[in-house]
C-alpha positions in Angstrom: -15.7 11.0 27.4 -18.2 9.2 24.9 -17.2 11.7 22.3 -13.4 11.5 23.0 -13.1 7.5 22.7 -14.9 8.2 19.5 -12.2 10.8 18.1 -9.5 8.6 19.4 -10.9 5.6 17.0 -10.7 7.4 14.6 -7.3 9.0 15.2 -6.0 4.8 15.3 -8.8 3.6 12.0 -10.3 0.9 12.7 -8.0 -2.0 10.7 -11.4 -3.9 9.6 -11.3 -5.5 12.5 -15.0 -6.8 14.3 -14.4 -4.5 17.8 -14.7 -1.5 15.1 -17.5 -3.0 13.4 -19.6 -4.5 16.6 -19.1 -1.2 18.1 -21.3 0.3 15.2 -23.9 -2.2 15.6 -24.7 -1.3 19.1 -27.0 1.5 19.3 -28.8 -0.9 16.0 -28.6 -3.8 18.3 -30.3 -1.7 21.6 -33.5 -0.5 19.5 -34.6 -3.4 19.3 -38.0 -5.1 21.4 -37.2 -8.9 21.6 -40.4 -10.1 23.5 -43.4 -8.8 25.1 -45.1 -10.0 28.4 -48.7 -9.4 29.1 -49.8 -8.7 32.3 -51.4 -12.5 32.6 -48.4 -14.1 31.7 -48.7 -14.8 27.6 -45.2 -13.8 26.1 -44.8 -13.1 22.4 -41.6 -13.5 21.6 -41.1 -13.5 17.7 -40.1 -10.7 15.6 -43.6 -10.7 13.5 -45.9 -11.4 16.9 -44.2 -8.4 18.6 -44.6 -5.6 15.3 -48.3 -7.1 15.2 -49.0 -6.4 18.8 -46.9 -3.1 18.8 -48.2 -1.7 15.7 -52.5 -2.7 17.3 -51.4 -1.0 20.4 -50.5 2.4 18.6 -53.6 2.2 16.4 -55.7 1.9 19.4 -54.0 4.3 21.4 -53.4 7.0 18.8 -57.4 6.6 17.1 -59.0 6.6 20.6 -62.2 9.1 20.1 -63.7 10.0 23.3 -67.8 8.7 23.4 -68.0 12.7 24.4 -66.1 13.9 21.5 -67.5 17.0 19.4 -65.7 18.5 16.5 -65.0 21.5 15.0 -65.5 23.0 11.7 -63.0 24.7 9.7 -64.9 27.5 10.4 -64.5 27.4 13.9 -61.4 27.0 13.6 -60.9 29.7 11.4 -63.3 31.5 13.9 -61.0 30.7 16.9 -57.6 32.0 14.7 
């Protein structure tokens, strides 16, 4: 159905008008995080606060190395292939 409406707007253009244009802003307009809440109630709410937070989280989450961790070598690896 999603795909039909689409081919039908098409079919009857769009005339400039804002329906045609808002309805290509809204997949734009849902990616979007407006605020964050932590867990003991601080909220950030600005643009800058929540790409800050957002972009600490992933660089946390993504570098985490284990207290256990041991690497390999390109050897090993080469070893392992």
């Amino acid at each position: 159905m999603k795909q039909k409406s689409k081919l039908h707007r098409l079919k009857i253009r769009d005339g400039n008008n804002k329906v045609f244009h808002k309805a290509g802003k809204v997949p734009e307009i849902r990616n979007v995080v407006k605020e964050l809440i932590y867990s003991d109630g601080t909220t950030l709410d600005t643009q800058e606060e929540v790409k800050k937070e957002v972009e600490r989280y992933f660089h946390e989450f993504l570098g985490y190395k284990p207290e256990n961790y041991q690497g390999i070598s390109v050897e090993g690896i080469t070893k392992l292939i």
